[in-house]
C-alpha positions as CSV (number, residue, x, y, z in Angstrom):
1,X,13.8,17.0,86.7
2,X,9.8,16.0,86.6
3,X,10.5,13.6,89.3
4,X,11.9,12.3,91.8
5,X,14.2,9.1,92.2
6,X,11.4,6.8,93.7
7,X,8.3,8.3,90.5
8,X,11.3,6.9,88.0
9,X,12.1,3.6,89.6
10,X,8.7,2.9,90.0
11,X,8.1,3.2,86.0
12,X,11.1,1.2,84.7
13,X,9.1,-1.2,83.2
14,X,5.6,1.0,82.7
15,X,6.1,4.3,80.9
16,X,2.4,5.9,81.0
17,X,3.0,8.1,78.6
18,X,3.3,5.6,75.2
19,X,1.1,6.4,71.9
20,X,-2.4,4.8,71.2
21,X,-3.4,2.7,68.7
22,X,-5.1,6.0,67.6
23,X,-2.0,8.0,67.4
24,X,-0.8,5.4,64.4
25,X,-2.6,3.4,61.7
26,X,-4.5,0.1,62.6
27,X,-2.2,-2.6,60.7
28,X,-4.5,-4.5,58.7
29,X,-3.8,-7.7,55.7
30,X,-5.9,-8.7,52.9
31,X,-9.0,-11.3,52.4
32,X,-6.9,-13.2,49.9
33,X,-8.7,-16.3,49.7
34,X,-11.4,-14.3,48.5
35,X,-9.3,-13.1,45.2
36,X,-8.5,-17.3,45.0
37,X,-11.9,-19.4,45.5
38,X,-14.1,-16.7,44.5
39,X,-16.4,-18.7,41.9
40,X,-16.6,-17.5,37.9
41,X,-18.7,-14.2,37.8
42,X,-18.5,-10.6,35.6
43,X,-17.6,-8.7,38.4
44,X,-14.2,-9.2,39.5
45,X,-13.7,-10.2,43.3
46,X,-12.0,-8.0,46.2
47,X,-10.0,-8.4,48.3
48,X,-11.7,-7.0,51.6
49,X,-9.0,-5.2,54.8
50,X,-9.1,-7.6,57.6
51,X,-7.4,-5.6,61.0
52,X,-4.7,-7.8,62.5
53,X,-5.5,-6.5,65.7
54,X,-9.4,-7.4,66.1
55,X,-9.6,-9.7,62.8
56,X,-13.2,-8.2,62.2
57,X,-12.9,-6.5,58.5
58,X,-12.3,-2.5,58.0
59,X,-14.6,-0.7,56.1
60,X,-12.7,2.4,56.0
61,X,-9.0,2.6,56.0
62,X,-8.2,6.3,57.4
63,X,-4.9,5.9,57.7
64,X,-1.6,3.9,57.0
65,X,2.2,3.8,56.3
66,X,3.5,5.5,52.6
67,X,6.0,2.6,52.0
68,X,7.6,5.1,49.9
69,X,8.1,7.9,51.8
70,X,8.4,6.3,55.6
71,X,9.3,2.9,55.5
72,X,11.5,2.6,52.2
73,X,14.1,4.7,53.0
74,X,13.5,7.0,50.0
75,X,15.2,10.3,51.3
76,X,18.2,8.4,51.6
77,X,17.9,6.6,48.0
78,X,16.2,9.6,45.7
79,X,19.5,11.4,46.9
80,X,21.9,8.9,44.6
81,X,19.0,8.4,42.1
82,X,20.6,9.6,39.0
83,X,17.2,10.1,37.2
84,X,16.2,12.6,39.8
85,X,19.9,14.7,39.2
86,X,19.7,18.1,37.8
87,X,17.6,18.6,34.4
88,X,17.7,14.7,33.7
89,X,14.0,13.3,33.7
């Protein structure tokens, strides 16, 4: 036990002990209306990572989710993939 029965009541609703912001990625969107009204020029426009938690733009993305490999499912799928079975590529 790490405590008692009064320490666990008292954080039903507060667990101190939850991940950061820092522990994960900052979820962030795109400047899309850039990409759209952007006026005729010979450099191609961008599409700059606006954080959805401040809305001020990123200029670095450290971090963020691999669709693929964490939010996809893709361990389950590449499993009954038949292009990834045996000596078939």
């Amino acid at each position: 036990r790490l405590q008692g029965k009064w320490g666990t009541l008292s954080n039903i609703f507060y667990n101190p002990y939850l991940p950061t912001l820092d522990d994960y990625f900052e979820p962030w969107t795109y400047d899309y209306q850039n990409l759209i009204n952007a006026p005729m020029a010979d450099e191609q426009p961008t599409a700059r990572a606006i954080s959805m938690v401040t809305g001020k733009y990123i200029d670095t993305i450290e971090a963020g989710p691999n669709w693929d490999d964490d939010l996809g499912g893709s361990q389950v799928y590449a499993n009954n993939d038949p292009n990834f079975d045996g000596g078939r590529l």
